[in-house]
C-alpha positions in Angstrom: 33.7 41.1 13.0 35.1 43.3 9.9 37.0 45.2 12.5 38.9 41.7 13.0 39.3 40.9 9.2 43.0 40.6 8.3 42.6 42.9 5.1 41.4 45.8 6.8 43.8 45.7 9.5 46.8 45.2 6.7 45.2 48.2 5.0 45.3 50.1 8.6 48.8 49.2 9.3 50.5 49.7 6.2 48.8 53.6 6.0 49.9 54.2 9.5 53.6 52.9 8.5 54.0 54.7 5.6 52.4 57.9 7.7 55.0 57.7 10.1 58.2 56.3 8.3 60.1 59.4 8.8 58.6 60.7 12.3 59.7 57.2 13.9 63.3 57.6 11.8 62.9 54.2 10.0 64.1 56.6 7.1 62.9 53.3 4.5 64.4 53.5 1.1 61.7 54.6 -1.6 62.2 51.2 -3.9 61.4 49.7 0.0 58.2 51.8 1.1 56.6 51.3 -2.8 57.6 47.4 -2.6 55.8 47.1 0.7 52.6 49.2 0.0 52.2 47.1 -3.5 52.6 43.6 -1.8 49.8 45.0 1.1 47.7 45.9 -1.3 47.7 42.8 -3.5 47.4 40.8 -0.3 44.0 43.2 0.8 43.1 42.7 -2.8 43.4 38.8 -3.0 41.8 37.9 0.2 39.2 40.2 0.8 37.2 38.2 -1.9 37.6 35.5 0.5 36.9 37.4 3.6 33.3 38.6 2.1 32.5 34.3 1.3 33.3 33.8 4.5 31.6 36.5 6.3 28.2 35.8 4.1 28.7 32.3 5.4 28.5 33.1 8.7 32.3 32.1 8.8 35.3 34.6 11.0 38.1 35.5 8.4 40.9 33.6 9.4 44.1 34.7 10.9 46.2 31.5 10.4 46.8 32.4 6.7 50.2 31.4 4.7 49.2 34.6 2.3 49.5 36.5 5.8 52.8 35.7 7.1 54.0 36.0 3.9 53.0 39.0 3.4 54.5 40.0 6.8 57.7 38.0 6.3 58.4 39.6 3.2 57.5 43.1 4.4 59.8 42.5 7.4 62.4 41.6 5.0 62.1 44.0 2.7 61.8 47.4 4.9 64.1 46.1 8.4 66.9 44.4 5.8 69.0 47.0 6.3 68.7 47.0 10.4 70.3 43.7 10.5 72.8 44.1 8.1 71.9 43.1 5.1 71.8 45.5 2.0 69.5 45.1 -0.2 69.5 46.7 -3.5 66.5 47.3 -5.5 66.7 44.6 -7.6 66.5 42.4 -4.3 64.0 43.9 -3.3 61.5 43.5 -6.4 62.5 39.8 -6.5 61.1 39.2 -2.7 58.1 41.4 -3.4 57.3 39.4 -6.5 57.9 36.1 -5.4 55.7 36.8 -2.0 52.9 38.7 -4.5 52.9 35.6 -7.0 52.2 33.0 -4.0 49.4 35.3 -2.3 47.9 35.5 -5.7 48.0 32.1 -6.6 47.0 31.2 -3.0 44.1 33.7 -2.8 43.1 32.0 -6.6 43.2 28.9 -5.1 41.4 30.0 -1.8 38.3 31.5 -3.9 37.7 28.8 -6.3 37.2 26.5 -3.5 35.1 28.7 -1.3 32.5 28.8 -4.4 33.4 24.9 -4.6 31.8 24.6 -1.1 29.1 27.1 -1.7 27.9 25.0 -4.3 28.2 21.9 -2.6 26.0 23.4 0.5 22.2 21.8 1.2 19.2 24.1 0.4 16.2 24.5 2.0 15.0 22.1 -1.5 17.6 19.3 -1.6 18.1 18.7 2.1 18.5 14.8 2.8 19.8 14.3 -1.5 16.2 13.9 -2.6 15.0 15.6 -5.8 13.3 18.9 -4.8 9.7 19.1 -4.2 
């Protein structure tokens, strides 16, 4: 199951792009390749908090994330800009990585407070049924 975790794999793919940037000719701007690499690792960062929760809760980490595609929207946007015709300059470029960084952050925030807001909510081997413990 941590094979499957959306962290690692973002971790896995963002080495292997900045690996081969230049031996597959994507020839990415530097401003573009440092952008990328900090938003992956604030998104591996964020959710791998949540990831662990879940995993201890006998829960899969979940690939229909809004931190997710926006990490991979703004990725796409910020490295393939240029393929599609539309020249970014580096000031661009920070803005989009900044914007998508501040929403997986605050999502991620959001996502862990509740997780230990279930946790604590959760019946124990003591309490099952709202009784007092015994």
């Amino acid at each position: 199951m941590k094979w499957t975790m959306p962290s690692f794999l973002i971790s896995l793919i963002t080495m292997i792009a900045v690996a081969l940037n230049n031996k597959f000719l994507w020839n990415l701007d530097p401003q573009q390749i440092i952008a990328s690499v900090t938003l992956a690792i604030n998104f591996v960062g964020v959710t791998i908090i949540g990831d662990i929760a879940k995993l201890r809760r006998g829960e899969n980490p979940n690939w229909n994330s809004t931190k997710l595609f926006t990490l991979l929207f703004a990725c796409i946007m910020i490295g393939f800009s240029e393929y599609v015709g539309i020249e970014l300059d580096d000031e661009s470029i920070w803005w989009i990585a900044g914007t998508a960084a501040a929403f997986i952050t605050g999502k991620g925030f959001k996502d862990i407070i509740q997780t230990k807001g279930d946790l604590k909510h959760e019946p124990t081997q003591n309490n099952i049924g709202g009784g007092p413990a015994v």
